[in-house]
C-alpha positions as a printed Julia matrix, in Angstrom:
196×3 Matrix{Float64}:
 -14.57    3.0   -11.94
 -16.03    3.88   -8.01
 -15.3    -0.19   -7.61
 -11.75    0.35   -8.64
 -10.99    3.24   -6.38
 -12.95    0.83   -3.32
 -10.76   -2.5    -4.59
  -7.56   -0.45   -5.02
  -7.97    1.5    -1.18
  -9.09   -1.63    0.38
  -6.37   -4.25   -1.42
  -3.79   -1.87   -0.82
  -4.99   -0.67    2.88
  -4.98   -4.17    4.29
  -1.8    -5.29    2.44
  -0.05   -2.62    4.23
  -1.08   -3.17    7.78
   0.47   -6.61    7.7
   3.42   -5.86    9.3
   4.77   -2.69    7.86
   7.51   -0.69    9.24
   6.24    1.98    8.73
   3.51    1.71   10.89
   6.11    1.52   13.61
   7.93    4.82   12.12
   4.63    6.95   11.98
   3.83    5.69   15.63
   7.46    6.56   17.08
   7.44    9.65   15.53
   4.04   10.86   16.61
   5.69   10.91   20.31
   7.83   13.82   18.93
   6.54   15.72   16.58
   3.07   17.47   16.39
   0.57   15.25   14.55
  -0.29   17.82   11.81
   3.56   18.12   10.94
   4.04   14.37   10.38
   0.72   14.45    8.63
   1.93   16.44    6.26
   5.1    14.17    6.08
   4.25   11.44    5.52
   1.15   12.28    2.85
   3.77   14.13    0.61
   6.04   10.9     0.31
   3.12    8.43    0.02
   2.0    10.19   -2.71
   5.31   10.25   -3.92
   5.77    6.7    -3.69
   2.35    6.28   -5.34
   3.23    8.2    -8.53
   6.33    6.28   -8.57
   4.23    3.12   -8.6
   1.88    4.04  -11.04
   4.44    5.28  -13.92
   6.11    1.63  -13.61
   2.2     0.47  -13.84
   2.04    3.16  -17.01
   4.99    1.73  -18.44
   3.78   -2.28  -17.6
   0.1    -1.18  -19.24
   2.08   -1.11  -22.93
   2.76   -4.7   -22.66
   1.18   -7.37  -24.12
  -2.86   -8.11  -22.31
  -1.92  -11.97  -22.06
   1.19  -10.84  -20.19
  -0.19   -8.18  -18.27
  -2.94  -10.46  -16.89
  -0.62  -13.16  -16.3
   1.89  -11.27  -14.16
  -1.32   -9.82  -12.24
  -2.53  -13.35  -11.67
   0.79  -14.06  -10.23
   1.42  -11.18   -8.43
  -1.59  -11.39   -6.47
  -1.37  -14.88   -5.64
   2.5   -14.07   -4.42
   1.27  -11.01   -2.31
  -1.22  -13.34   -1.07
   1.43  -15.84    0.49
   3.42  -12.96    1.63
   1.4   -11.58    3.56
  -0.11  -14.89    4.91
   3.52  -15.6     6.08
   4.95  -12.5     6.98
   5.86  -12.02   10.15
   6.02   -8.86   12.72
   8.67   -6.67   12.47
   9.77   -5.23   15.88
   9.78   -1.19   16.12
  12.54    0.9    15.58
  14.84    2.16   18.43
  14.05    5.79   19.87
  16.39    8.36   18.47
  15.05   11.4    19.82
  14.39   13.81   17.19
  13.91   17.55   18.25
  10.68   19.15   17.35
  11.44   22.12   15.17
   8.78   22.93   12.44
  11.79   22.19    9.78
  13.09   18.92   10.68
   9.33   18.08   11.85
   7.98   18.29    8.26
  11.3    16.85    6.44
  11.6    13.42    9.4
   8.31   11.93    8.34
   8.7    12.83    4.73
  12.52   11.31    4.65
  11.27    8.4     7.03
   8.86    7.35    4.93
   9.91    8.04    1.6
  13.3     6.44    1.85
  12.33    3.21    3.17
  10.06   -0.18    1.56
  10.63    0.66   -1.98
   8.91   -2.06   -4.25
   6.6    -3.03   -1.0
   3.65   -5.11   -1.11
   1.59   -1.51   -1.58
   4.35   -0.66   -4.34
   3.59   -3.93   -5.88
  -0.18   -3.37   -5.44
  -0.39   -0.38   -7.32
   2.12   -1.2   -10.38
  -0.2    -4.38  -10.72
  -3.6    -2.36  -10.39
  -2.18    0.49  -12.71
  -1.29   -2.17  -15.33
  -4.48   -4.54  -14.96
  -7.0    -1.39  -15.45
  -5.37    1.26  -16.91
  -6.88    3.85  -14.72
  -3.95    5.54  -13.17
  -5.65    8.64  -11.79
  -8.36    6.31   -9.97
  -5.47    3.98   -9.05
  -3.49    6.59   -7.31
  -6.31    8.35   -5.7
  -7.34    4.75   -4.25
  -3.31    3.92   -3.19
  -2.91    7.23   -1.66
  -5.59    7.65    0.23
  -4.69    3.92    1.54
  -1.23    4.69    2.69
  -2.56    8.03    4.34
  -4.54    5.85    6.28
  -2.33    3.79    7.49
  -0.19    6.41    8.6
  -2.99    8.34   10.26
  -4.06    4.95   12.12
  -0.59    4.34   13.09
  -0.59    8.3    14.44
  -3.91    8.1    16.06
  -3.39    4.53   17.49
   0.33    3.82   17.38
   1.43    0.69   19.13
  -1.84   -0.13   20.02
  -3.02   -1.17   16.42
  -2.06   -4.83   16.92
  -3.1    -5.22   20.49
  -6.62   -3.99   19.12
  -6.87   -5.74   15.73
  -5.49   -9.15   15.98
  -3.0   -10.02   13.34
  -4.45  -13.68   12.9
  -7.75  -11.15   11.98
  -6.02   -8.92    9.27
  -3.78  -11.66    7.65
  -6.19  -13.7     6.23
  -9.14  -11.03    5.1
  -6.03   -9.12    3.29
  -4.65  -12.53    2.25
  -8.19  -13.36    0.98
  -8.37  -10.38   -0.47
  -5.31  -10.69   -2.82
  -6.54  -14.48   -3.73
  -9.8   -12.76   -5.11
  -8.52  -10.5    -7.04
  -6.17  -13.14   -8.93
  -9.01  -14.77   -9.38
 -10.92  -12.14  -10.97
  -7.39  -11.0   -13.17
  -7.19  -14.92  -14.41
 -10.68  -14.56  -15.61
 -11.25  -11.19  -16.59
  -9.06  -11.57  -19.87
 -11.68  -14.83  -20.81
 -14.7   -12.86  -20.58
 -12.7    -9.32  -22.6
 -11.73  -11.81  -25.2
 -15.71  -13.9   -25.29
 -17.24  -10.37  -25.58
 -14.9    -9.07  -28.25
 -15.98  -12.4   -30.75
């Protein structure tokens, strides 16, 4: 299960840096707020998110294996192109938030919990939650992923694309996703060879 917690941080990590707003709310927030605060924030509603993602995954799991794996297959493959084409998305405008403790803690949280429902990461983790049936492993893996992100985007801000090339991430997450619709096309062959 270790190789499930590595697939699901790294499919999920790189997925999310293509282009996410909320890389752009983390960084423009980390001008205002004390990084702690927003730390705390933003790992509350990622985690929320993540549960969120894995009881739709819980829910997918009681389907059918054929179906499961075939709606993995595709997913990846979609995410794949997605993220191959997406493009930036330009950061949003200053709105100069105070910096009381309160409204420090509830900003991130709100900011990030309210926006890119059913993301690529969203996606991600229904898909991986379905495929392996492992939610605890699958949200440790997705969580720790998004807190990532967010604490690149609060160590780094701005600076994350003019240091990591997008024509660099695009096609190692990209590749990523093709691999592992490769491996959920085939896995279901090899369950159903070893069961006969």
């Amino acid at each position: 299960m270790l190789y499930l917690f590595f697939v699901t941080y790294g499919t999920i990590f790189l997925a999310e840096l293509i282009g996410d707003k909320n890389i752009y709310t983390i960084s423009s927030l980390a001008a205002r707020f004390r990084p702690f605060q927003i730390f705390c924030g933003f790992t509350a509603a990622f985690a929320i998110k993540t549960l969120a993602a894995i009881l739709l995954g819980s829910v997918i799991a009681e389907l059918p294996t054929s179906l499961v794996a075939t709606t993995s297959t595709v997913t990846f493959f979609l995410t794949a192109l997605v993220i191959w084409f997406k493009r930036s998305n330009n950061a949003p405008a200053d709105r100069g938030y105070e910096s009381r403790s309160t409204k420090a803690l509830l900003v991130p949280f709100a900011s990030i919990l309210f926006s890119e429902w059913g993301d690529i990461g969203q996606i991600m983790t229904a898909t991986l939650t379905a495929r392996y049936r492992a939610p605890f492993v699958v949200f440790l893996g997705g969580t720790l992923a998004l807190v990532t992100k967010g604490v690149l985007a609060l160590v780094i801000g701005f600076s994350l694309r003019r240091r990591v090339p997008i024509s660099i991430l695009r096609p190692v997450s990209a590749l990523l996703c093709v691999i592992m619709g490769v491996v959920s096309a085939v896995s279901p062959i090899f369950t159903h060879a070893q069961r006969h």
